[in-house]
C-alpha positions in Angstrom: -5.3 -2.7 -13.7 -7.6 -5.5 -14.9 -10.7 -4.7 -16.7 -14.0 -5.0 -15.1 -16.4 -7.8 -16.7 -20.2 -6.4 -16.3 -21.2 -10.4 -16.1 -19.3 -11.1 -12.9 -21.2 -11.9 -10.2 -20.5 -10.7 -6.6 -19.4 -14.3 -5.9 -16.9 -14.0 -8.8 -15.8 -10.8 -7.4 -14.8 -12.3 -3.9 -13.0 -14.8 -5.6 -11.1 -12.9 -8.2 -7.1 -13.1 -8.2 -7.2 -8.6 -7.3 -9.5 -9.4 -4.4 -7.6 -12.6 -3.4 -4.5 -10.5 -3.2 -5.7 -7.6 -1.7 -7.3 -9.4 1.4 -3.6 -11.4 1.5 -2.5 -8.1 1.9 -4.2 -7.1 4.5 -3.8 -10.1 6.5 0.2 -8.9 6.1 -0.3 -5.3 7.1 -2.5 -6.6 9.7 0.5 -8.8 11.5 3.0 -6.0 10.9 0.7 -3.6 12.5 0.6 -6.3 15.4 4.4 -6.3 15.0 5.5 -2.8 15.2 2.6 -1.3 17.8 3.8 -4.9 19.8 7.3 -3.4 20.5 5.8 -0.2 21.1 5.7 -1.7 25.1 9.8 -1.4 25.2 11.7 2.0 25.8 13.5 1.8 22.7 12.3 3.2 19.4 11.6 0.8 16.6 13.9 0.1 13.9 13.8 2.3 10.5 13.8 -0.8 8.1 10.3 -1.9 10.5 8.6 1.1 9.9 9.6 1.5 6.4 8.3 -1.8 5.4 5.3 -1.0 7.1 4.3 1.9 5.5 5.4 0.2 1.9 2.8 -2.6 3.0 -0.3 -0.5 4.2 0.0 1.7 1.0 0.7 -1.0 -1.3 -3.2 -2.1 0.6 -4.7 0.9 0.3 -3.8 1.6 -3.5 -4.9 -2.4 -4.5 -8.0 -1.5 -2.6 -9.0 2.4 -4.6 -7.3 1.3 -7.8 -8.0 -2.5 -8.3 -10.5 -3.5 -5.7 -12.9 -0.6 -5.5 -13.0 -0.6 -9.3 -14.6 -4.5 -9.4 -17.2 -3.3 -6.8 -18.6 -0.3 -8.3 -19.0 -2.3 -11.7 -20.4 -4.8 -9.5 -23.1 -2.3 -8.3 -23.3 -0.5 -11.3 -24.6 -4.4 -12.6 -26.7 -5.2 -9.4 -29.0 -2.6 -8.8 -29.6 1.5 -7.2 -29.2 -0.3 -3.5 -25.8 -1.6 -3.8 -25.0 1.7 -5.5 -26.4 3.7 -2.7 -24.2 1.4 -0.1 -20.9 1.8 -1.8 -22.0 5.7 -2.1 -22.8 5.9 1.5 -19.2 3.7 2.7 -17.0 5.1 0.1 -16.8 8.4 1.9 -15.7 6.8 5.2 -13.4 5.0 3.8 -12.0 8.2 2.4 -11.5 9.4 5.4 -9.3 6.0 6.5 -7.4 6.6 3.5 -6.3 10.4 4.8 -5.4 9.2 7.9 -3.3 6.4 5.8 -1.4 8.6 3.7 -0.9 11.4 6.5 1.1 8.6 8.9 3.1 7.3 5.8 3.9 10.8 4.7 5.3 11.5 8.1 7.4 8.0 8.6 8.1 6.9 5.4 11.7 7.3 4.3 12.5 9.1 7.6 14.6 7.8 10.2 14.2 11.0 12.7 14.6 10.0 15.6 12.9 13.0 17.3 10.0 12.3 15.2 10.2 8.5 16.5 9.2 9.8 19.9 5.4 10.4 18.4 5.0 7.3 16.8 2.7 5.7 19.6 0.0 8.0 19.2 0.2 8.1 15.5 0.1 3.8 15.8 -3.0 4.2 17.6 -4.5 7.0 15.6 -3.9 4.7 12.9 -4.9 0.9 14.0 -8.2 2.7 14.8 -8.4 4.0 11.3 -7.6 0.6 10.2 -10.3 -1.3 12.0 -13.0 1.4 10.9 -11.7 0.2 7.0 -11.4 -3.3 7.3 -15.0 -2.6 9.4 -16.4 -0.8 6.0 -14.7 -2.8 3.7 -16.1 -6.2 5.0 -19.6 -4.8 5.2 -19.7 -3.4 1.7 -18.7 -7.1 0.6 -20.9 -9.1 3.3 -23.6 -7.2 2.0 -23.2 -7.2 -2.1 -22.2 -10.5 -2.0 -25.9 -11.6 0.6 -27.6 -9.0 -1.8 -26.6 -10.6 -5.4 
């Protein structure tokens, strides 16, 4: 984990090397979202290896963004003022609650090549994406706004 420089500015932030690869990472888990809910149209159940990889890429995103990511912004707003602090106070929670959702649909397919347990993967997909969108949603605000803010 890098260390947080009190002097960065918000603009330094968005273009660090953590932040850089964390919204690469997204962009990934983003397409192999796209990839395995694509297939979901055919009668046949998706390959273990897809969903395996899957779940390795959306936690490898979520643990960049609470242990690397989120880190740099709340010594950003620690630096910039009570308002940003009150914004990341007011998002982090929801974001939270993305991340439960997260870990609840790797726990269940990561590593597990059920079949039966296969069957429920198109609700779980949608549960998901829409937990996705409502982070990427949160994620994007709290960075649109620190970085018009500062």
């Amino acid at each position: 984990m890098s260390e947080i420089n009190i002097n960065e500015s918000i603009e330094d932030l968005c273009k660090n090397a953590a932040v850089s690869d964390w919204l690469a990472e997204r962009s990934q888990l983003i397409i192999q979202f796209c990839k395995l809910s694509g297939n979901r149209n055919q009668p046949q159940l998706p390959e273990y290896q897809q969903v395996n990889i899957f779940c390795d890429i959306l936690i490898d995103y979520v643990s960049a963004g609470h242990f690397e990511v989120y880190e740099k912004i709340v010594g950003a707003c620690e630096v910039n003022g009570p308002s940003s602090m009150q914004l990341l106070e007011k998002l982090y929670p929801q974001i939270s609650e993305t991340t439960d959702i997260v870990v609840d649909f790797n726990d269940k397919y990561s590593q597990n090549s059920d079949n039966a347990l296969m069957t429920s993967l198109d609700d779980d997909l949608s549960l998901l994406g829409e937990a996705i969108a409502k982070r990427v949603e949160l994620e994007d605000s709290l960075i649109d706004t620190l970085r018009s803010k500062h």
